[in-house]
N, C-alpha and C positions, 0 to 999 in steps of 0.2 A: 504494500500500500504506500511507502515512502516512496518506492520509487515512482508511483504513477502521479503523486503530488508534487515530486520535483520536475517531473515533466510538465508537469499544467502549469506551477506557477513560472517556469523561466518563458513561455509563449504568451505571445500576444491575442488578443480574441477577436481573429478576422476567421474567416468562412472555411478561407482553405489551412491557415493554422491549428485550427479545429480540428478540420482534417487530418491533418499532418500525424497529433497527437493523435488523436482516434488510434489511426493507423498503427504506431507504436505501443501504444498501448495492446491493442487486439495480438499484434506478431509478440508481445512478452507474455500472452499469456493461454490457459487453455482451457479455456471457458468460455461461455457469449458472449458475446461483449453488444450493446447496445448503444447507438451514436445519439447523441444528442445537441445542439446547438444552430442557431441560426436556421431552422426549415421552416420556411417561410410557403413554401408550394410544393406540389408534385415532382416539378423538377430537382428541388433543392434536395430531395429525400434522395432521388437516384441517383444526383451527384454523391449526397452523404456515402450510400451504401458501396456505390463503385469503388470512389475515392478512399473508403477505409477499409473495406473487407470487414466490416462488421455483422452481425448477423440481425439488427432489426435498427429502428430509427424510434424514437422520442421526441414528441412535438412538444414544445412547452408555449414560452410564451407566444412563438408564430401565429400558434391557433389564436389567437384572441385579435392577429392583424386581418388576416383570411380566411374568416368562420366556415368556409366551401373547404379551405383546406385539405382536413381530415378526409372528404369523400373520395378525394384524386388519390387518397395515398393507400 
């Protein structure tokens, strides 16, 4: 668990740093791992999931910008 906090805290929190992290995080470990951050749309979600090799995605705040959101996803 150290190590995945000192990975979040030394990044900045853009889209694809997000990413970035996700990503090393999912390759350090051997569980699901679950993305979360910035999914804003449908697209955003398939970028997340590509981009990290995660195995599912977590809408948080987005939903409350584009309540259709959740249907595309």
């Amino acid at each position: 668990m150290e190590k995945i906090k000192a990975i979040i805290e030394k990044v900045k929190c853009t889209f694809q740093n997000i990413c970035d992290t996700i990503k090393k995080v999912k390759n350090s470990l051997h569980i699901p791992v679950i993305a979360n951050g910035d999914i804003l749309s449908a697209d955003d979600a398939i970028s997340m999931l590509k981009d990290t090799g995660s195995d599912g995605v977590a809408i948080g705040r987005g939903i409350f910008r584009q309540q259709i959101c959740h249907r595309h996803i």
